[in-house]
C-alpha positions, 0 to 999 in steps of 0.5 A, a space after each residue: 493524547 489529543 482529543 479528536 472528533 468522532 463519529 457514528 461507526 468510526 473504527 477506534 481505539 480505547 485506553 484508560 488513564 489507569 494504564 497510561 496512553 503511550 503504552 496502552 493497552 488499545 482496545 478496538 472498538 465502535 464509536 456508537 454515539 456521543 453523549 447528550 450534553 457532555 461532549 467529552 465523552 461517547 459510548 462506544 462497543 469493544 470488538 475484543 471485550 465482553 459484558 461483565 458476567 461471561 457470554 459473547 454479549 460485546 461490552 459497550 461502556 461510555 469512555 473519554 473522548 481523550 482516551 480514544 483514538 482512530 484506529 491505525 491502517 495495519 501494514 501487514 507487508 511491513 517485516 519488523 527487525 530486532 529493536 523495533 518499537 511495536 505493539 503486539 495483540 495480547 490478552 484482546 489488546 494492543 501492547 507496547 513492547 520492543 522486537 527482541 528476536 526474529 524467530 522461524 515462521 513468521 514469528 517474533 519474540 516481544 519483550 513487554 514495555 517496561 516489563 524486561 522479564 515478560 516476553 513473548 512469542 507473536 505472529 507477524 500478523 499479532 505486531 504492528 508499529 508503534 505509533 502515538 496520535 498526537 494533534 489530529 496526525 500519526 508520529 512517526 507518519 504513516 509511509 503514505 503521509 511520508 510520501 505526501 511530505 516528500 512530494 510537497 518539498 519539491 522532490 519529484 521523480 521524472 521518466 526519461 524518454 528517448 526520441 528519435 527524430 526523422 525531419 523530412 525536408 518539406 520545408 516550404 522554402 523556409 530559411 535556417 538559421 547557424 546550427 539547424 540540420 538542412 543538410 543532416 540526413 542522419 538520425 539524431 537520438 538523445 535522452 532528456 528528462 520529460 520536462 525539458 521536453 516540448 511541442 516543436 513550433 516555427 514562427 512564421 509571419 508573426 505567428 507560431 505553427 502549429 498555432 498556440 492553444 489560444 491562437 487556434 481558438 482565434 484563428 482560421 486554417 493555418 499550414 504547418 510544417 510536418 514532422 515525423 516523430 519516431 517516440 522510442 520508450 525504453 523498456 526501463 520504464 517497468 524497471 523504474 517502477 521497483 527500484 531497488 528495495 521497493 516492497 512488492 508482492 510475488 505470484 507464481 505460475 508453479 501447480 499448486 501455488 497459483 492465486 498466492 502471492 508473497 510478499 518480497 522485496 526487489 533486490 536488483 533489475 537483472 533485465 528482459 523485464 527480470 527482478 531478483 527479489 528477497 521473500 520476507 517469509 520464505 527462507 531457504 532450504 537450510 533456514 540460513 538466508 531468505 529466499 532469493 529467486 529471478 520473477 518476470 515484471 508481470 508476476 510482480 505488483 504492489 503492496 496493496 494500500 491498506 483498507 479500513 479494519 473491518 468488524 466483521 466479514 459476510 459470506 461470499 466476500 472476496 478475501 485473501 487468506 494469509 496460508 503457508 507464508 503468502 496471501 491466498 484468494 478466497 471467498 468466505 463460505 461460513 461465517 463462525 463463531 469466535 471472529 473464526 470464517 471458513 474460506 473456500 479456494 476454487 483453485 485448490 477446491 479446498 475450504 480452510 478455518 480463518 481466524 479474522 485477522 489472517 484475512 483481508 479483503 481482496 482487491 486486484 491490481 488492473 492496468 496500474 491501479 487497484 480495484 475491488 469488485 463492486 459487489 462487494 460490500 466494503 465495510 462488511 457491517 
């Protein structure tokens, strides 16, 4: 494991030599402060360990700075399928192990790694990717780093456009040239990719009109010729932001679903800003096949992008909830013990017990970005 440096109040994870670092297990803790006069080591405070002797007291201990590492974003949209590389929470760690079956409800059997005959059951919430922190970077990347990597070798995405032209013949006397439309009263519409798009300019006594950024800067009055531009954007500009298999979340206006939302994948665009899409957790009626079912574009956004894990939760803090197969919005009311919260949901006016890692905090996607009530204290220390 190679050896990072850390901070005051970062968010880590602890392994002992005794064990093995690639199988873990992890421990979550807090990095409390480094050791005088011996960089290679740190005292940190477990979040799931306890002091020697019994009670709630959380054990600190002083550990090796090579045995500790960040602490991964959970990926709570992420399905898993038989054959992942996984760890799984048990016995207040991270275990390593291998999907062995998908089970109803969110649920999957886990064979431990190294141990063919040890398997358990696990939540959806209890797996995450197996992953090693090797020289100051994830392997295998995060999807965000993927996407960095991908838009670094040159890949980029472009939004076609459609343009219809009308010229109106205020010319000023100008003389065409082969092939220009002095005669054309038809409109001309075409496709073109945004790049190979530009500012119509003439030139005229040696000088471009309307001017260059600079030539304006410089220069006086200039008369340029007017042109209407009829810009024309198609409707797939909704549909180019799901392509097929894009991971989203799904929100209904049914009485009594109101403020959930579930996570789906989209399937195909069936159009008038339609998608059919395939709900990770819900399944039909016989439990064959996943649900599929037609959602309008402004019932369906993004995966929220993964916040820092938090230590703990404070009343009246804006969370989703993760209750009946989907993320339900709340406010936590009570905060208990055993990293248990209870959480009320004004649109049922009704208060349920949380345990902390079925909950996240809440954040709302406004006008093509996230954001959170800035109120709310981020870091809920």
């Amino acid at each position: 494991m190679s050896e990072t440096h850390f901070n005051k109040g970062d968010q880590v994870e602890v392994t002992t030599s005794v064990h093995g670092g690639s199988t873990g297990p992890y421990y979550p803790a807090t990095v409390l402060r480094p050791v005088i006069k011996d960089k290679a080591r740190i005292l940190v405070q477990y979040q799931t360990l306890t002091a020697h002797g019994g009670g709630t007291k959380p054990l600190k201990e002083i550990v090796e700075v090579g045995n500790v590492r960040p602490m991964p974003p959970r990926e709570l949209h992420r399905p898993f399928k038989v054959g992942d590389d996984v760890d799984a929470f048990r016995a207040k760690g991270w275990y390593r192990g291998t999907v062995r079956e998908i089970l109803e409800n969110s649920k999957y059997l886990v064979v431990l790694d190294g141990k063919a005959d040890l398997e358990f059951e696990r939540d959806h919430f209890d797996l995450r990717v197996h992953r090693e922190w090797d020289d100051g970077s994830w392997v295998p990347p995060l999807p965000q780093e993927l996407e960095l990597q991908q838009k670094s070798s040159g890949v980029v995405k472009c939004r076609k456009i459609t343009l219809k032209i009308k010229d109106k013949k205020e010319t000023m006397g100008a003389n065409f040239g082969r092939g220009t439309l002095e005669d054309d009263e038809d409109d001309k519409e075409f496709e073109s990719e945004q790049f190979n798009l530009r500012l119509h300019r003439e030139w005229d006594d040696r000088s471009s009109v309307p001017p260059l950024p600079e030539e304006q800067r410089s220069s006086g009055v200039v008369k340029c010729r007017k042109i209407r531009f009829k810009l024309k954007a198609k409707k797939e500009t909704v549909r180019r932001n799901f392509e097929n298999g894009t991971l989203v979340e799904v929100s209904s206006d049914e009485e009594g679903y109101k403020d959930a939302w579930y996570t789906a994948r989209i399937v195909d665009y069936i159009g008038k800003d339609k998608f059919l899409v395939e709900y990770v957790s819900l399944v039909t009626d016989d439990r064959t096949q996943r649900l599929r079912e037609e959602a309008s574009s402004s019932h369906i956004r993004p995966c929220p992008p993964p916040l820092p894990q938090l230590v703990q939760f404070k009343v009246l803090q804006k969370v989703d909830a993760w209750y009946n197969e989907g993320w339900w919005e709340g406010s936590i009311s009570k905060a208990l013990t055993g990293s248990k919260y209870m959480v009320y949901f004004s649109s049922t006016n009704e208060e349920l017990e949380f345990k902390h890692s079925n909950l996240r905090l809440h954040q709302d996607w406004c006008n093509g970005h996230w954001v959170m009530d800035p109120c709310q204290d981020f870091y809920g220390l």
